[in-house]
Phi, psi and omega in degrees: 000124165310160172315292197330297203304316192274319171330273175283054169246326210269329199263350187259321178313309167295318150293348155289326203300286194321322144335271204286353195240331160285339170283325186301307177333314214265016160269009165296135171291167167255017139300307187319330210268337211288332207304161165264021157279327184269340158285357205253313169313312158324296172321308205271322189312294193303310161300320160322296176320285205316335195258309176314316160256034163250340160294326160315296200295305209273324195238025208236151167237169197272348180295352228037068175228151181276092189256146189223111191226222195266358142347288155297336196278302202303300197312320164313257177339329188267325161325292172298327175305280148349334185240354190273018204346075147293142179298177185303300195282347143310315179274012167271331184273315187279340163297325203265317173319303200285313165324313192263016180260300188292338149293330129346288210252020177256338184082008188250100181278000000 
């Protein structure tokens, strides 16, 4: 089998997969959704993925190693933005500045 061929094999496999775990979602009773374990899980999950995959994005190497480069000097600006309760697209401007300052001056593009 070509690259091509297992690429779309690997993408239809996943759109079914992704198909079925939303049909399963929508065959839940909605008693099951009303309980309050299940709003507090609703609530928490989508935060939990998101800060996993941005610790992924930040610290994460394609070797599986733990890298701490000029990833880290942005999100820490972005932290800091974030407790100084800056609007969004300022901390999104002090990560990318303070990122692309600490690339700058490390020489690593």
């Amino acid at each position: 089998m070509s690259t091509g061929a297992n690429t779309w094999m690997a993408i239809t496999v996943t759109a079914a997969g992704c198909y079925a775990v939303k049909l399963l979602g929508l065959s839940v009773p909605a008693g099951v959704l009303e309980r309050p374990l299940a709003k507090r899980l609703a609530a928490l999950v989508p935060i939990a993925l998101l800060a996993a995959l941005t610790a992924l994005q930040t610290f994460g190497t394609d070797q599986l190693r733990l890298a701490v480069d000029a990833r880290a000097a942005g999100l820490a600006a972005a932290w800091v933005a974030v407790l100084l309760r800056a609007p969004f697209l300022v901390v999104i401007a002090a990560a990318v500045l303070v990122t692309a300052a600490a690339r700058a001056l490390s020489g690593a593009w």
